[in-house]
C-alpha positions as CSV (number, residue, x, y, z in Angstrom):
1,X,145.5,145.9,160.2
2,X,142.4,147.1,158.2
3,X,144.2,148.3,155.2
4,X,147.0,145.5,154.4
5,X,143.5,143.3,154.7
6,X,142.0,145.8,152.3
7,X,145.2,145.6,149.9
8,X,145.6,141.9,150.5
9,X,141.9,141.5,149.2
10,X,143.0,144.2,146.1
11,X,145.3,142.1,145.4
12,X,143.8,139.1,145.1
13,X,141.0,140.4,143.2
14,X,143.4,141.6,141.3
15,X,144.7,138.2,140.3
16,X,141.8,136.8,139.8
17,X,140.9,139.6,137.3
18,X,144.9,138.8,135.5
19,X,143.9,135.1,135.7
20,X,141.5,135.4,133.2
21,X,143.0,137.9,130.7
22,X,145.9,136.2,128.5
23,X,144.1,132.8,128.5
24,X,140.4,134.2,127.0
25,X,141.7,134.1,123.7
26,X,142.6,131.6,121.1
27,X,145.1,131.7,118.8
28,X,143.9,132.2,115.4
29,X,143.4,129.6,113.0
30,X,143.4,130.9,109.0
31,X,143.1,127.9,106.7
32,X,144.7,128.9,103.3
33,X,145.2,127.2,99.9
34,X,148.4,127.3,97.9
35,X,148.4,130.0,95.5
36,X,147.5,128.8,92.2
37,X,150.9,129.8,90.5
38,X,152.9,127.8,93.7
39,X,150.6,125.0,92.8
40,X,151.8,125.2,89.0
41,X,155.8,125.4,90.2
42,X,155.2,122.2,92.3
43,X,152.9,120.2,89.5
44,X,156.2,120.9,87.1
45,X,158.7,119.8,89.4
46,X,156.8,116.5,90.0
47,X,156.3,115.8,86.4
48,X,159.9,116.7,85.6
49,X,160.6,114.1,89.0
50,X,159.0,111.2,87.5
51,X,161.0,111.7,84.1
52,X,158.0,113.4,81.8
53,X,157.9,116.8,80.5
54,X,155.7,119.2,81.0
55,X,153.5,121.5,78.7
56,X,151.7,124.1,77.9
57,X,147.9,123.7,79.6
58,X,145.7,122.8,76.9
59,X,141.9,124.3,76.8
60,X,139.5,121.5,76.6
61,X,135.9,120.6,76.7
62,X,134.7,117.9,78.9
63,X,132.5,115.5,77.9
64,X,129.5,117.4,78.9
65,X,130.3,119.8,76.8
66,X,131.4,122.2,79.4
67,X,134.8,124.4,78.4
68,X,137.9,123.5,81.0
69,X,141.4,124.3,81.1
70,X,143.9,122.0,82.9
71,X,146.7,124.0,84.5
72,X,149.5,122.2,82.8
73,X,149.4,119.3,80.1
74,X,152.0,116.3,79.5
75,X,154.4,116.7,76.2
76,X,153.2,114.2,74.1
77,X,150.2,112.7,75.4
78,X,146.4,112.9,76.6
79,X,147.3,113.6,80.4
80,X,147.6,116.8,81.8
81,X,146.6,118.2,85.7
82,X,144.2,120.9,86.5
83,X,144.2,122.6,90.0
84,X,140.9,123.6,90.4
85,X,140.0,126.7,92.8
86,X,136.7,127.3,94.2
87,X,135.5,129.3,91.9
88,X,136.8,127.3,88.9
89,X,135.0,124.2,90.4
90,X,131.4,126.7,90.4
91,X,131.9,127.3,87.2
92,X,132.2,123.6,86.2
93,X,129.8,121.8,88.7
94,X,128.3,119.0,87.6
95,X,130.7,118.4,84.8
96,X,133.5,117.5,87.5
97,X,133.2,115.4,90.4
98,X,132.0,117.4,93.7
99,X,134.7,118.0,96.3
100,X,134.4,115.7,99.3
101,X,136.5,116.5,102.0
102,X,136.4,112.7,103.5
103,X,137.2,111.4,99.5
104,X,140.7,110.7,99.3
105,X,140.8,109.5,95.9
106,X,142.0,111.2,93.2
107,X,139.7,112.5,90.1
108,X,140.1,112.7,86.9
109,X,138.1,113.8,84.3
110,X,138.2,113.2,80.5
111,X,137.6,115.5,77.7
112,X,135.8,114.9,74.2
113,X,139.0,114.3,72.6
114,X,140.1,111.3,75.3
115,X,142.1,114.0,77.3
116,X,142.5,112.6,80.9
117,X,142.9,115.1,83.3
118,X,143.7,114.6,87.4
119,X,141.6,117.4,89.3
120,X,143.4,118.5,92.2
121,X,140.8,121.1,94.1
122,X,142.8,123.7,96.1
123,X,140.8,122.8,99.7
124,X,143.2,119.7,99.8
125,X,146.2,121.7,99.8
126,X,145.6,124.3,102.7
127,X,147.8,125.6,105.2
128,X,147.3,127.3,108.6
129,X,148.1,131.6,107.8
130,X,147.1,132.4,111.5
131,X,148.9,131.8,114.8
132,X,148.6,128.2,115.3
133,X,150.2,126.9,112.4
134,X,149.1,123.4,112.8
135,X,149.4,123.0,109.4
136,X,152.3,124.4,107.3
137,X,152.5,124.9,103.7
138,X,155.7,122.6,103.3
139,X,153.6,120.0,104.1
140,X,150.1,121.6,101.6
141,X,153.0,121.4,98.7
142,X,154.4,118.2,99.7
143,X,151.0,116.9,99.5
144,X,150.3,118.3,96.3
145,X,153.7,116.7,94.9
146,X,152.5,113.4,96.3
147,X,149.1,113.5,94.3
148,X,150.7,114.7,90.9
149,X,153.6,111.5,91.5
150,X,150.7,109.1,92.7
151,X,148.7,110.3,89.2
152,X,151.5,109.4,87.2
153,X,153.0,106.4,88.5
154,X,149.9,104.6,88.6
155,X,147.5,106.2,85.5
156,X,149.9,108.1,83.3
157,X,153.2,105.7,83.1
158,X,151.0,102.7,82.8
159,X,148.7,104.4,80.7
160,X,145.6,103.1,82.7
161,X,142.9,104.6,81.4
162,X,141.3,103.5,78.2
């Protein structure tokens, strides 16, 4: 009787041991932001959407006097659409609005010449990379396209700002 109680304890030290093995460990979570050459495609395909034409990004100085360069202008007019990466943003802080994770507002900026320009900073449009995809980067993109047809239904079409 000695040793099945011996292997009877081995065993359930055993599982005890197990119990704790696969369940340690979380899955990883890797927040990334949409490349910024997706984020052009999907800024042109909203533009083209909403019925106006994209074109070349224009280099411009901000009314601070601070160089900038939006990502992609709009034919004929003073709007364009700059998606701003982290390291963009250090290079211009202080002449563009902080990100703020809580904000939900768009920005926009203007340049010397009346530009307008809608900031979108890449830390809004993240997706999950690592194993627990709780965010996916159909929905990063869709959000982008959202923001770029928000910016010109409401301030672009109606030619807002002054």
């Amino acid at each position: 009787m000695k040793p099945s109680v011996s292997r009877r304890g081995a065993l359930v030290a055993a599982l005890v041991l197990c119990a704790g093995c696969g369940g340690g460990q979380r899955p990883t979570k890797e927040l990334r932001p949409l490349e910024e050459r997706r984020a052009r495609a999907l800024i042109e395909e909203a533009m083209l959407e909403n019925g106006v034409r994209p074109a070349r990004p224009r280099q411009l100085t901000l009314r601070s006097g601070q160089p900038f360069s939006e990502d992609m202008a709009i034919e004929g007019s003073r709007y364009g659409v700059a998606y701003v990466t982290v390291p963009e943003a250090e290079k211009v802080s202080g002449s563009i609005p902080a990100y703020n994770p809580d904000d939900q507002e768009l920005k926009l900026v203007r340049g010397q010449s009346g530009e307008v320009v809608l900031v979108l900073y890449e830390q809004n449009y993240r997706y999950d990379a690592g194993a627990t995809h709780s965010t996916n980067a159909v929905t990063a993109e869709r959000t982008l396209k959202r923001d770029v047809t928000d910016y010109l239904l409401h301030v672009v079409k109606p030619d807002k700002v002054k």
